[in-house]
BALOBA-1460 file (C-alpha; in Angstrom, 3 decimals):
// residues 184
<rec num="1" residu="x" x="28.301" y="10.907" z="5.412"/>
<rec num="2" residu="x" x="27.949" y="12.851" z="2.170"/>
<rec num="3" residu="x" x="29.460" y="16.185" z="3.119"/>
<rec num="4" residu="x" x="26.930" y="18.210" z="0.668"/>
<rec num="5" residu="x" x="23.890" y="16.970" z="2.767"/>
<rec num="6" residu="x" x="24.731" y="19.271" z="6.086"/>
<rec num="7" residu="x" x="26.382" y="22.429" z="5.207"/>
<rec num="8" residu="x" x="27.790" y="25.380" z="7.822"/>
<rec num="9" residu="x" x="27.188" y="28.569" z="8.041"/>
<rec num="10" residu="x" x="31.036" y="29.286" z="5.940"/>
<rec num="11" residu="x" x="28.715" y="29.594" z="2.647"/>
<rec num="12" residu="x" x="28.849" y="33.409" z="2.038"/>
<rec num="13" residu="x" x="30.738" y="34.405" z="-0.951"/>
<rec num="14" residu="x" x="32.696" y="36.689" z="1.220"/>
<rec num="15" residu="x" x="33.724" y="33.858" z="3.689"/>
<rec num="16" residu="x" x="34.473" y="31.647" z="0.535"/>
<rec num="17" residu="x" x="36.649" y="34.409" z="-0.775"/>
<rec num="18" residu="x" x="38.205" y="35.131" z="2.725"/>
<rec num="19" residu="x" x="38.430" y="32.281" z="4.242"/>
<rec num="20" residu="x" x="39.318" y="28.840" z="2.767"/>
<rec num="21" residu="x" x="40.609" y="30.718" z="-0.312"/>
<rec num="22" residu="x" x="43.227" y="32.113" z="1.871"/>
<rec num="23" residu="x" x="44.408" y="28.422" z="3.462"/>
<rec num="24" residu="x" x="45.442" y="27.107" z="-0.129"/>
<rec num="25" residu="x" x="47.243" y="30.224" z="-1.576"/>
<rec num="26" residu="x" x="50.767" y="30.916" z="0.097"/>
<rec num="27" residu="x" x="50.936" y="34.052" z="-1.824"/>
<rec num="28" residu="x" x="48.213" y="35.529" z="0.300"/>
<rec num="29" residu="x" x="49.308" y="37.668" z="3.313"/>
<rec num="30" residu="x" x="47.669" y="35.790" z="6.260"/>
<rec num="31" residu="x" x="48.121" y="32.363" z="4.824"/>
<rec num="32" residu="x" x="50.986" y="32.181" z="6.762"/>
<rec num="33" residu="x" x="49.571" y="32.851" z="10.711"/>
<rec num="34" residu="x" x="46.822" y="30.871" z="9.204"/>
<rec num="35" residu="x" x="48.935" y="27.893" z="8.421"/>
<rec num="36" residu="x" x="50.801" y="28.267" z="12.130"/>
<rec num="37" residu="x" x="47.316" y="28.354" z="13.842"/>
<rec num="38" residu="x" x="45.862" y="25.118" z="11.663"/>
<rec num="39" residu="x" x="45.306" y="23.453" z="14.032"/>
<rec num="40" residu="x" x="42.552" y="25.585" z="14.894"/>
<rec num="41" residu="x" x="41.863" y="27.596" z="12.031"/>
<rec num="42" residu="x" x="40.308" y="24.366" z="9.602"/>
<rec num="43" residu="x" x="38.346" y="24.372" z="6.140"/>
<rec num="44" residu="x" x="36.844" y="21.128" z="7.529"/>
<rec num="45" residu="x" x="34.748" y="20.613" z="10.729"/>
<rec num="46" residu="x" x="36.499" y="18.433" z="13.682"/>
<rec num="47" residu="x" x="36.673" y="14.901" z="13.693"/>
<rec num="48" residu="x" x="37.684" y="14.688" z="17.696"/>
<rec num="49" residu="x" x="37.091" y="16.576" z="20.860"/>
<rec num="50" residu="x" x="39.471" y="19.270" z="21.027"/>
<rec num="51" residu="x" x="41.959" y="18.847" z="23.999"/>
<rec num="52" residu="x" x="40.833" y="19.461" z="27.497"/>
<rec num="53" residu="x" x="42.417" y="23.068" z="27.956"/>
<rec num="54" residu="x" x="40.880" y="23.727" z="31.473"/>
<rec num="55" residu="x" x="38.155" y="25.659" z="30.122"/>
<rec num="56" residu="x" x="34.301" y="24.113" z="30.194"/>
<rec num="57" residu="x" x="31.406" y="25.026" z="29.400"/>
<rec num="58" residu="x" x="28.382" y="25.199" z="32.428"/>
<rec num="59" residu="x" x="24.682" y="25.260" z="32.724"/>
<rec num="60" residu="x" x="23.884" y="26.360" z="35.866"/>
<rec num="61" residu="x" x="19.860" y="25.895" z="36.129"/>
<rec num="62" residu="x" x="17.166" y="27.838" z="37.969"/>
<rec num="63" residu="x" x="17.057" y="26.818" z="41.660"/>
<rec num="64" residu="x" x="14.299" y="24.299" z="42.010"/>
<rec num="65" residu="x" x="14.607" y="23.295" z="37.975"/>
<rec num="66" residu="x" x="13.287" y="18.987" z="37.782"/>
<rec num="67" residu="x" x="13.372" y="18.058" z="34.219"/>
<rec num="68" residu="x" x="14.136" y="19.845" z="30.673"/>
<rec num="69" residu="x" x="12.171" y="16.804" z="28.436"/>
<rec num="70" residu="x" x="10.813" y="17.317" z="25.065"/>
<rec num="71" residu="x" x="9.755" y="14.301" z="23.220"/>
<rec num="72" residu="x" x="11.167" y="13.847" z="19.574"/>
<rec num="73" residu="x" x="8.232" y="14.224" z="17.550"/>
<rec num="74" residu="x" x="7.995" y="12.841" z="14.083"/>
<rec num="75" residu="x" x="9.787" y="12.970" z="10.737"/>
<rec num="76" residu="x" x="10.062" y="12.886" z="7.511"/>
<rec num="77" residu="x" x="12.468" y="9.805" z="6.117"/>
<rec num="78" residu="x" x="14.941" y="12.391" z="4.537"/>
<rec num="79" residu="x" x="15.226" y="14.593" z="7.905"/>
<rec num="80" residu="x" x="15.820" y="11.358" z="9.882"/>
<rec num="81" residu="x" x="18.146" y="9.672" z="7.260"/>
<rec num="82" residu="x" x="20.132" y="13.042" z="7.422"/>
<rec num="83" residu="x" x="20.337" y="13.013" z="11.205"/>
<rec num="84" residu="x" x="21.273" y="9.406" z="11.897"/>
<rec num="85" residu="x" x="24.119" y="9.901" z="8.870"/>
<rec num="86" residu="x" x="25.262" y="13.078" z="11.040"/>
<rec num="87" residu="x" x="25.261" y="11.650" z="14.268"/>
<rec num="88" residu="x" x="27.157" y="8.190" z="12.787"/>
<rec num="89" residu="x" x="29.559" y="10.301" z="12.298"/>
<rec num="90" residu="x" x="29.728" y="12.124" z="15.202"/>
<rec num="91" residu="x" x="28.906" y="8.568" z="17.548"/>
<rec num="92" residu="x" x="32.263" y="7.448" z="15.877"/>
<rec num="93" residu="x" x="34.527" y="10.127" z="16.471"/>
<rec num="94" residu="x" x="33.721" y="10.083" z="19.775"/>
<rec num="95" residu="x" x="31.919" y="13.735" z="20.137"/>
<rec num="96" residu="x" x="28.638" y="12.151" z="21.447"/>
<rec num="97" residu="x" x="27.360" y="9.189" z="23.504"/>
<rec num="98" residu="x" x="24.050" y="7.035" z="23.877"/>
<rec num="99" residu="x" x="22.416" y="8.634" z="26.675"/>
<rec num="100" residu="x" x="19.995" y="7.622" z="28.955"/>
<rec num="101" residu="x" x="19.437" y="11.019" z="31.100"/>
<rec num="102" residu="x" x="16.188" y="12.401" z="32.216"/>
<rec num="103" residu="x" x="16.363" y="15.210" z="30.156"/>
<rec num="104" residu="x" x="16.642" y="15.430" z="26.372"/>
<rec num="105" residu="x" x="15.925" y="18.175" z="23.719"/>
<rec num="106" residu="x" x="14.079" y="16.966" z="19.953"/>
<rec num="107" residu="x" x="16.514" y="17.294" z="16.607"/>
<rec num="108" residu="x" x="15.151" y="17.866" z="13.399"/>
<rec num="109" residu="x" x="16.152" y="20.056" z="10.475"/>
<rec num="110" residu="x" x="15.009" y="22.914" z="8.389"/>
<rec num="111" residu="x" x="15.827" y="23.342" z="4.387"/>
<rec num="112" residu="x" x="18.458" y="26.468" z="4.284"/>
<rec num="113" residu="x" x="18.162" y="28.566" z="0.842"/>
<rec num="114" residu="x" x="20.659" y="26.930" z="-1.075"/>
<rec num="115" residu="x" x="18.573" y="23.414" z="-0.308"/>
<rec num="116" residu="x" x="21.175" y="21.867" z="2.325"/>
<rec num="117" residu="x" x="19.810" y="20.911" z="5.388"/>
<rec num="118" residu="x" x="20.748" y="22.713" z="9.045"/>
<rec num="119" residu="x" x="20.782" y="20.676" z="12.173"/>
<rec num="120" residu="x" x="18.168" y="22.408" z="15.197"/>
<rec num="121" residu="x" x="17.859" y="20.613" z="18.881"/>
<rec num="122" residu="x" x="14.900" y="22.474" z="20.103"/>
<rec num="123" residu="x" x="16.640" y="23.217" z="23.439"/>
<rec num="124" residu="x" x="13.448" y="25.720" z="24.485"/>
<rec num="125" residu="x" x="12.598" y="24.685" z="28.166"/>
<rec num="126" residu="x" x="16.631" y="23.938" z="28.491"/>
<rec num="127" residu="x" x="17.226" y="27.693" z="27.871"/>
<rec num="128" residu="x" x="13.714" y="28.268" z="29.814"/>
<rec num="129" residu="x" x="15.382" y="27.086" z="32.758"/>
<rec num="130" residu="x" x="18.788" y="27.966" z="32.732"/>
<rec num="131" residu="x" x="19.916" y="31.271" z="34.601"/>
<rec num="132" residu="x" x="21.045" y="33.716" z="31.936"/>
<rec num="133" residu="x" x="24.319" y="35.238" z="31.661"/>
<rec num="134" residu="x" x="25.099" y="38.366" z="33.470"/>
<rec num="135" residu="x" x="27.827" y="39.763" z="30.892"/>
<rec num="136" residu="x" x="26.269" y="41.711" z="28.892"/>
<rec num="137" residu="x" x="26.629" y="42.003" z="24.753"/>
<rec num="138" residu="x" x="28.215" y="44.773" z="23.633"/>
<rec num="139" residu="x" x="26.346" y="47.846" z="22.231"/>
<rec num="140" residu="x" x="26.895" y="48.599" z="18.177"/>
<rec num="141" residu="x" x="28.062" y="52.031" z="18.741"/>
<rec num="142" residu="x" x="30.794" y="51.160" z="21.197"/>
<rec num="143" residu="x" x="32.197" y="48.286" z="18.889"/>
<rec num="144" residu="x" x="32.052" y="50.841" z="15.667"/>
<rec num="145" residu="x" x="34.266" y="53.248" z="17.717"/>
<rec num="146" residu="x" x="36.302" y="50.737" z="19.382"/>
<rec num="147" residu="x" x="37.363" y="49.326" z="15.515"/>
<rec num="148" residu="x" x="38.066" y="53.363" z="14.315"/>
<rec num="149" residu="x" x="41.135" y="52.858" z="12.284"/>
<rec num="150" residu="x" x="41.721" y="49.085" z="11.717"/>
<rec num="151" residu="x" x="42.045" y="47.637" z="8.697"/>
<rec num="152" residu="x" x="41.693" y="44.275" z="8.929"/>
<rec num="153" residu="x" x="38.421" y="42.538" z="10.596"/>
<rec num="154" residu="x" x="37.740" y="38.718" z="11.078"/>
<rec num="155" residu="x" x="34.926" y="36.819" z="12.290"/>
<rec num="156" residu="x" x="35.423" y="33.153" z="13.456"/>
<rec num="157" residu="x" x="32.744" y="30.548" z="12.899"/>
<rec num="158" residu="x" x="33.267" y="27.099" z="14.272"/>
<rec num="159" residu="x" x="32.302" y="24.475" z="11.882"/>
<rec num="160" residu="x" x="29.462" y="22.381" z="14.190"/>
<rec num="161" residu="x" x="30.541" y="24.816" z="17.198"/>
<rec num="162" residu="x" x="27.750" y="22.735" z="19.718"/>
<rec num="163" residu="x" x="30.335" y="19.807" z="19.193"/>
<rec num="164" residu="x" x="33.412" y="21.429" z="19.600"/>
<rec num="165" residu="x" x="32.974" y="22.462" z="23.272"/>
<rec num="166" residu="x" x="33.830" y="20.299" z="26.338"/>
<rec num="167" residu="x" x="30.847" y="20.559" z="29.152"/>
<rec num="168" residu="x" x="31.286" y="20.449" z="32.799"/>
<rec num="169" residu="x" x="30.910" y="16.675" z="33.315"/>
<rec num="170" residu="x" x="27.903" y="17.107" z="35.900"/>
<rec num="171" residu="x" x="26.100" y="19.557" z="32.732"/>
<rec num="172" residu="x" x="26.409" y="16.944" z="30.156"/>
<rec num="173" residu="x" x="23.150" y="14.462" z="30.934"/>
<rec num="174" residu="x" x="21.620" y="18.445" z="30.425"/>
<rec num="175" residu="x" x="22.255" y="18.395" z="26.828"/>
<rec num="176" residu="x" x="20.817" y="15.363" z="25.685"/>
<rec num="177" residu="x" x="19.310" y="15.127" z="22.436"/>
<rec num="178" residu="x" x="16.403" y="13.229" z="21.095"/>
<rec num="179" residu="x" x="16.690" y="11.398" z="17.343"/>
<rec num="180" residu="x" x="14.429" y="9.518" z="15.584"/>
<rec num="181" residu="x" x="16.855" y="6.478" z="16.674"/>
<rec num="182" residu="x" x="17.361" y="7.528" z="19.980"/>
<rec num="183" residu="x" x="19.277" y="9.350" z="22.812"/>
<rec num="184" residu="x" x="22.746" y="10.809" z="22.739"/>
């Protein structure tokens, strides 16, 4: 898959600057916890699952909650040949599998600025029925006092994040997707 067809979100000259400038110049002062963290801290997305660290992921539904099914609607021939490249890729590696569970969410894309395409699963009645999370996001002002006096300030991104987590196993038929080509 051509890598300049999907793009992340690391495209901000400030990331560029910060980011995967600092992995390949040792004379910078965090290269080095950034080269002992590597293996999580990447310029390039994952090729594999990451390792099973305990830690999953859960949908837990609204009681009574049948079906979450969207049907993929169609196309243009450039969204679908970027999709089926992305999910090749992805099929390969091992971070997705045919499907065939009652549920499924459509994919397309939308053009981003610069003219590289972003990935969307239109997970709307998924989210419709899923009870929300109780903890609740912090407010502006308490962050802005809580970073009073610090210097340094990072934010992490993970490079096609929806792939990187693992999903309780029961939650997984949940998040299938609809492509052009069919279910994963």
């Amino acid at each position: 898959m051509d890598p300049e067809v999907l793009e992340d979100e690391r495209t901000s000259k400030r990331q560029t600057r910060y980011g995967a400038a600092i992995l390949k110049d040792p004379s910078d002062p965090y290269y080095a916890l950034l080269k002992e963290f590597s293996d999580v801290v990447s310029d390039d997305p994952p090729s594999v699952l990451p390792p099973d660290r305990g830690v999953r992921h859960e949908i837990d539904l609204v009681p009574g909650t049948k079906y979450c099914t969207t049907r993929q609607w169609p196309l243009p021939k450039e969204q679908v040949d970027v999709i089926d490249a992305f999910f090749a890729a992805k099929h390969a590696a091992g971070m997705v599998r045919e499907s065939k569970s009652p549920h499924s969410s459509p994919t397309f894309c939308v053009r981003k600025p610069n003219g590289k395409w972003r990935m969307v699963h239109a997970f709307n009645k998924l989210n419709a029925a899923t009870i929300p999370a109780s903890t609740p996001i912090p407010r502006k002002d308490v962050l802005q006092n809580n970073m009073a006096g610090c210097t340094i300030f990072s934010a992490l991104d993970m490079v096609d994040g929806y792939y990187q987590l693992l999903m309780r196993e029961s939650d997984i038929p949940l998040t299938a997707v609809s492509t052009p080509s069919g279910m994963l």
